[in-house]
C-alpha positions in Angstrom: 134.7 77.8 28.6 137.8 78.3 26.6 140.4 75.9 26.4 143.0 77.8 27.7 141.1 78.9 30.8 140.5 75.4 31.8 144.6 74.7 31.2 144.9 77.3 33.8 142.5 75.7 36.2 144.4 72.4 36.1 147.5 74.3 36.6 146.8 76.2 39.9 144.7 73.2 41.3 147.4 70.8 42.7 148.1 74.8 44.0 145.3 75.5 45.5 144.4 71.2 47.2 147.3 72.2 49.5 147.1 75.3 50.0 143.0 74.7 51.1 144.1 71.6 53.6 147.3 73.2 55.1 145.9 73.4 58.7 148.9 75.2 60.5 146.3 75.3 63.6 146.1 71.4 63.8 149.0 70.8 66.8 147.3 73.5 68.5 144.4 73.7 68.4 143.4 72.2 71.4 145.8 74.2 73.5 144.3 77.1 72.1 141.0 77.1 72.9 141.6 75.8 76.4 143.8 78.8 76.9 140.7 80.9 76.7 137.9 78.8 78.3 137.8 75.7 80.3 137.6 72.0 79.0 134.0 71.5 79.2 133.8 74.4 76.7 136.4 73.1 74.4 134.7 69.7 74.0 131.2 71.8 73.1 133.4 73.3 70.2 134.1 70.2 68.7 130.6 68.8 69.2 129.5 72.2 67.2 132.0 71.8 64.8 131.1 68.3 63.9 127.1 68.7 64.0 127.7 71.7 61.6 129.9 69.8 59.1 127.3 66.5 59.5 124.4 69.8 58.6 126.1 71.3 55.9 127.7 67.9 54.1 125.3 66.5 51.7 123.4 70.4 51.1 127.1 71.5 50.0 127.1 68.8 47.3 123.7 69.3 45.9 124.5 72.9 44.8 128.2 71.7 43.7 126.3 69.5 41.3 123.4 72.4 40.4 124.8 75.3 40.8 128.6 74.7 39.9 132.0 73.5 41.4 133.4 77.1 41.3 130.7 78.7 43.5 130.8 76.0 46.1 134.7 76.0 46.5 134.3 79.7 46.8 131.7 79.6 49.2 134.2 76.9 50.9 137.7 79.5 51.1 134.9 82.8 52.0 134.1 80.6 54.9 137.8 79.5 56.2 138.8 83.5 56.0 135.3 84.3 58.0 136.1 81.2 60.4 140.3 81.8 60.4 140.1 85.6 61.4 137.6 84.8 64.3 139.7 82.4 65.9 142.6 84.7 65.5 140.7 87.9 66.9 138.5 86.2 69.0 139.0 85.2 72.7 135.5 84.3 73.5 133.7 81.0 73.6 131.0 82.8 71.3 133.3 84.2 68.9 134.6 80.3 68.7 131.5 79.4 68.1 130.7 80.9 64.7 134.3 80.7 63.8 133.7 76.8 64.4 130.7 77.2 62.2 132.4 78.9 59.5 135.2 76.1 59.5 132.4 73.5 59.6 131.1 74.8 56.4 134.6 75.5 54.4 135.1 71.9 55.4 132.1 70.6 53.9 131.8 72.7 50.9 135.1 71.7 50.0 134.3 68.1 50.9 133.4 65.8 47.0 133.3 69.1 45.1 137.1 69.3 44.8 138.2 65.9 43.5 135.0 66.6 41.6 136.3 69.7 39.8 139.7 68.1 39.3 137.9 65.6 37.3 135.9 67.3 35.7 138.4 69.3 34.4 140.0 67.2 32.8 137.2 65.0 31.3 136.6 68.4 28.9 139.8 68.4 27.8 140.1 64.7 27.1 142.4 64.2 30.0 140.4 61.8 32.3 143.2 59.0 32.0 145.7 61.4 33.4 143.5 61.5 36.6 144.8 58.6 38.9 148.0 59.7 39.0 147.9 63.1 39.2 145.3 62.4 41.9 148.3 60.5 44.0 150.8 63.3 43.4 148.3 66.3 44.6 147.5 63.9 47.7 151.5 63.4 48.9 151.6 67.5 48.4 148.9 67.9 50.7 150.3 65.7 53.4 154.0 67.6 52.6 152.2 70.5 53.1 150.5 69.2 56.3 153.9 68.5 57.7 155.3 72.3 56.6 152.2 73.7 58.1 152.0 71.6 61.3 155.8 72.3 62.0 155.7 76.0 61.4 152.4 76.0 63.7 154.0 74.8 65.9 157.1 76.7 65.8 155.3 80.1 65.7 152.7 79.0 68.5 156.0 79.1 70.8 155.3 83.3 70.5 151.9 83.2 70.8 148.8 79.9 69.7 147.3 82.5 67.8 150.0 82.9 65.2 149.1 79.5 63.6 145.4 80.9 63.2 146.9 84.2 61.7 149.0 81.8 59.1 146.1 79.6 58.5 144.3 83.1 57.7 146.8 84.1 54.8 147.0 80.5 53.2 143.0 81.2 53.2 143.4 84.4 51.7 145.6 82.6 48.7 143.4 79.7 47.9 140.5 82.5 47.6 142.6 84.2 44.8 143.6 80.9 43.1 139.3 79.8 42.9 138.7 83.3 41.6 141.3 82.3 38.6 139.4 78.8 38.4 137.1 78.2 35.0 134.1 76.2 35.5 134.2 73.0 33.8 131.4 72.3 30.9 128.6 70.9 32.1 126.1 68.5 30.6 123.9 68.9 27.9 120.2 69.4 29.1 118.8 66.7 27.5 122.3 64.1 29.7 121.0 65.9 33.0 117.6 65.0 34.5 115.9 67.8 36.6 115.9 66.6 40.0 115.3 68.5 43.3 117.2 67.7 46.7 115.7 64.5 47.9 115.5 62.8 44.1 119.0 63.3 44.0 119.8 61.6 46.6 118.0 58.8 45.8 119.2 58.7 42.3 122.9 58.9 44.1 121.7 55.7 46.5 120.5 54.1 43.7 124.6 53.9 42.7 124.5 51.1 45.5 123.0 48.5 43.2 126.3 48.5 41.3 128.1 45.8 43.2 131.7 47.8 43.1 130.0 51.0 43.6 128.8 49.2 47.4 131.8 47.9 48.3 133.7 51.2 47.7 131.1 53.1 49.5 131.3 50.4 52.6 134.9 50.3 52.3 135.1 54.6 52.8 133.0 54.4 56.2 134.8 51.4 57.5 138.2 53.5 56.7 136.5 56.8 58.0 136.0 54.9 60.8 139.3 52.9 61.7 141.5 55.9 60.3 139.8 58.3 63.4 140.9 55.8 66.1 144.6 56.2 66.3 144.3 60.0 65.8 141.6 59.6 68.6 143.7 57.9 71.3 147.5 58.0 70.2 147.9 60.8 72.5 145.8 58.6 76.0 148.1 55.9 74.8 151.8 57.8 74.5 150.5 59.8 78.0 150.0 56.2 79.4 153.6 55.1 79.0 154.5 57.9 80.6 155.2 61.0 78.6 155.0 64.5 79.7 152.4 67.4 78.1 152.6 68.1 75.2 153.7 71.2 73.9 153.3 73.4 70.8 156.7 72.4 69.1 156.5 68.9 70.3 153.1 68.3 68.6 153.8 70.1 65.6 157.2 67.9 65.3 155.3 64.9 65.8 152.4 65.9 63.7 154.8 67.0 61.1 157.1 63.4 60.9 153.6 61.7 60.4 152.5 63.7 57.7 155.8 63.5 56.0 155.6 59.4 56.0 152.1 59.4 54.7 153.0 62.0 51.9 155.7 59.3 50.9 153.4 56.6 50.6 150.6 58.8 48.8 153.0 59.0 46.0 153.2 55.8 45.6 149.6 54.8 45.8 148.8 54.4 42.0 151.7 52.3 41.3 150.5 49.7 44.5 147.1 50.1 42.5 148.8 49.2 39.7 150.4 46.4 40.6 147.9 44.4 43.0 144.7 46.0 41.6 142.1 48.1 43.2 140.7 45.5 45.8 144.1 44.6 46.6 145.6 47.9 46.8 142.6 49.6 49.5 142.5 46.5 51.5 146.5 47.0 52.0 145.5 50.1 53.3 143.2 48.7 55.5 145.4 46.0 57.0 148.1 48.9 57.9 145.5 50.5 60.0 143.8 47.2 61.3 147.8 46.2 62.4 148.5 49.4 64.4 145.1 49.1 66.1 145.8 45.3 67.3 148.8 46.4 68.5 147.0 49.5 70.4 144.7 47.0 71.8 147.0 44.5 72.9 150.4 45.7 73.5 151.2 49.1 75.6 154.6 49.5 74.5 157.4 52.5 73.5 157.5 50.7 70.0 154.0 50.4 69.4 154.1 54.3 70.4 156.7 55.2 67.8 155.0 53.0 64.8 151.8 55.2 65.9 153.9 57.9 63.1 152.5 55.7 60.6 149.2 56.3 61.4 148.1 58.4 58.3 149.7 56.2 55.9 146.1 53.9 55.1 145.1 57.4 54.3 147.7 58.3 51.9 147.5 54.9 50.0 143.4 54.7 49.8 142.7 58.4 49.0 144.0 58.8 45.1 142.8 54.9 44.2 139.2 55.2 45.9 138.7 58.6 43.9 139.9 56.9 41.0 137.6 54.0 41.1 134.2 56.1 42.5 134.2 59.5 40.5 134.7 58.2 37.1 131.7 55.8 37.7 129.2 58.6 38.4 127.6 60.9 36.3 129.4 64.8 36.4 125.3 65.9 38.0 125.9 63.3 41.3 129.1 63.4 41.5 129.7 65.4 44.6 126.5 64.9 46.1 127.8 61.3 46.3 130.9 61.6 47.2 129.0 64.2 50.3 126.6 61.0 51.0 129.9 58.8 51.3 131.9 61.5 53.6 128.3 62.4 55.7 128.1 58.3 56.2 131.5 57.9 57.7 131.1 60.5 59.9 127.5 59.4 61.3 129.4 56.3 61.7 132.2 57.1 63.6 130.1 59.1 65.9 127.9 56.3 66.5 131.4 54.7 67.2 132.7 57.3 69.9 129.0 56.4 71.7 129.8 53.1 72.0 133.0 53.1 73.4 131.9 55.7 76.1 129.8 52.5 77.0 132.3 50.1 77.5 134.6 52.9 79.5 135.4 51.7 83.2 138.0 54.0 84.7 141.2 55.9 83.3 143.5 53.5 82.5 141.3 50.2 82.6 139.2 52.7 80.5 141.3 52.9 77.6 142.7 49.5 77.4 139.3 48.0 76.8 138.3 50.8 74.4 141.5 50.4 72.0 140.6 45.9 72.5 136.9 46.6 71.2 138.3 48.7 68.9 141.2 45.9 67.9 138.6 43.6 67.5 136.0 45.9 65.4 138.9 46.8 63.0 140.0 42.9 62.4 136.0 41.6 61.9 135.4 44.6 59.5 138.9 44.0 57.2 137.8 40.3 57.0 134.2 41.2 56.0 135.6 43.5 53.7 137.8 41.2 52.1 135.5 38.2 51.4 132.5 40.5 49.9 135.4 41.9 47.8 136.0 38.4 46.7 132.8 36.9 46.1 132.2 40.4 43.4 133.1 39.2 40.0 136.8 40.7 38.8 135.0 41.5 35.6 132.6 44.1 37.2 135.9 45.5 38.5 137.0 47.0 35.4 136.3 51.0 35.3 133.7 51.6 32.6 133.5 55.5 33.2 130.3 57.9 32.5 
């Protein structure tokens, strides 16, 4: 691949990351498809939606890493048009249904092969240094465009909820044209790659958990997967507990909006925490943001504890560009997004295990949730201290990045 083809490709990628997560449909969605069936339906959809992704996760990064980043990402944008016109022509809970599916899979074929490419990318043209930071800048865009795209969902759901479908259709449409204009990155040599078919590579990717860092980093993404899910879970039980009327399409996207416009602050300055405290430091700051707005959900029902719940994305936007940079450049370009699928596919499984549990300890509406969000509170602060002393006890030499 020529050099100036893979310029290009690092050009239109902190495009096309956007572009690819800009979910205009996100305040709405909900609204949407109970306008069409009732809510036992509209809770099968999302049980659909997240057995397909849990399916398709770690099959979507085995043919990333044999096939080719390109493919898979186009695979990825051919499935949000197929999944983006059905919601916005359909009306039926069958037509959901696949269109569910086909999110599902533009989800998880987009899921480890994207940071992946980014990478790689750069590693052929001798860039790999640059990749921490430009990682943090392309994460605050995607949570700026997050907050455009929630707000002018919103907005244009006043007319109609299928508009922020029809506009979550066209950004589809452009992120297909940008991965056409993508240049695969060189791969290996033959004799660097080891022929390997689906299971071996996942155990050569497991095998990555002997390396002490490699562990903790993995733990550390499903305990985040976890604890980041909870406030998006329940802030909207908790706010309708002090009181607050229905929600509504511009009131949501607002909301949803002002968070993602905090977090894309904070994503920014992600390397430079990273920088200054060190890796460790840096996630486990992220982790005690989260750990401190769940107490507070637990403990305190409250007005202010409902407005700091606008902070709630921010342990995402300071982990996401510093856990990238400390996993990808540790494994080898051939596992790298089946990996990264195993981590994602992990935290998932886990914070469906988690949902299961709480259903247990549920006793009534508001009794209900008080106890849920205190197990939760209590989950988050054991796990952060766990966290912290295995984080400890690994050697700060093993910490330093010694890439492929």
């Amino acid at each position: 691949m020529s050099h100036s083809e893979l310029t290009r490709s690092i050009r239109l990628y902190p495009i096309y990351a956007p572009l690819a997560q800009a979910y205009f449909w996100l305040p709405v969605f909900f609204l949407y498809f109970n306008q069409h069936m009732p809510i036992e339906q509209v809770l099968r959809l999302e049980a659909i939606y997240y057995v397909a992704v849990v399916i398709l996760e770690v099959p979507s990064g085995y043919l990333s890493d044999t096939l080719g980043r390109r493919l898979t990402l186009l695979i990825s944008s051919v499935s949000a048009i197929f999944a983006y016109a059905l919601f916005f022509l359909g009306d039926s809970f069958d037509v959901f249904v696949l269109a569910q599916i086909g999110l599902a899979a533009s989800m998880a074929f987009r899921s480890g092969t994207d940071t992946s490419f980014h990478y790689d990318l750069l590693k052929c043209l001798g860039r790999e240094d640059a990749y921490p930071q430009r990682e943090a800048r392309i994460t605050r865009n995607v949570f700026i465009a997050s907050a455009g795209a929630a707000l002018l969902g919103g907005v244009g759901s006043i007319y109609a909820l299928r508009v922020a479908y029809g506009l979550s259709l066209l950004g589809a449409c452009v992120a297909f044209v940008l991965v056409l204009l993508f240049a695969e990155p060189d791969r290996e040599s033959s004799s660097a790659r080891q022929a390997s078919g689906f299971f071996l590579q996942i155990r050569a990717c497991l095998a990555y958990l002997r390396q002490p860092v490699l562990g903790w980093l993995m733990l550390f993404s499903v305990f985040m997967t976890v604890v980041n899910h909870i406030p998006y879970e329940f802030y909207q039980p908790y706010i309708q507990l002090l009181g607050a009327q229905a929600s509504t399409p511009l009131l949501t996207g607002l909301h949803t909006a002002l968070t993602m416009g905090i977090a894309a602050w904070f994503a920014r300055q992600s390397i430079r925490l990273r920088d200054h405290f060190g890796t460790r430091s840096a996630l486990m700051l992220s982790a005690g943001v989260q750990v401190v707005l769940i107490s507070m959900m637990g403990f305190f029902f409250h007005p202010v504890v409902a407005l700091l719940l606008a902070f709630r994305s921010v342990p995402r936007a300071l982990m996401i560009a510093p856990l990238n940079a400390a996993t990808v450049p540790r494994l080898q370009q051939h596992h790298r997004a089946t990996y990264l699928s195993i981590q994602s596919l992990i935290g998932r499984l886990s914070f469906s295990l988690c949902l299961a549990l709480l259903a247990g300890v549920s006793e009534g509406p508001d009794v209900g949730l008080s106890h849920m969000l205190l197990h939760c509170a209590v989950f988050a602060i054991a796990g952060c201290v766990v966290l912290a002393v295995i984080a400890v006890v690994i050697p700060r030499s093993q910490w330093r990045l010694t890439p492929e």
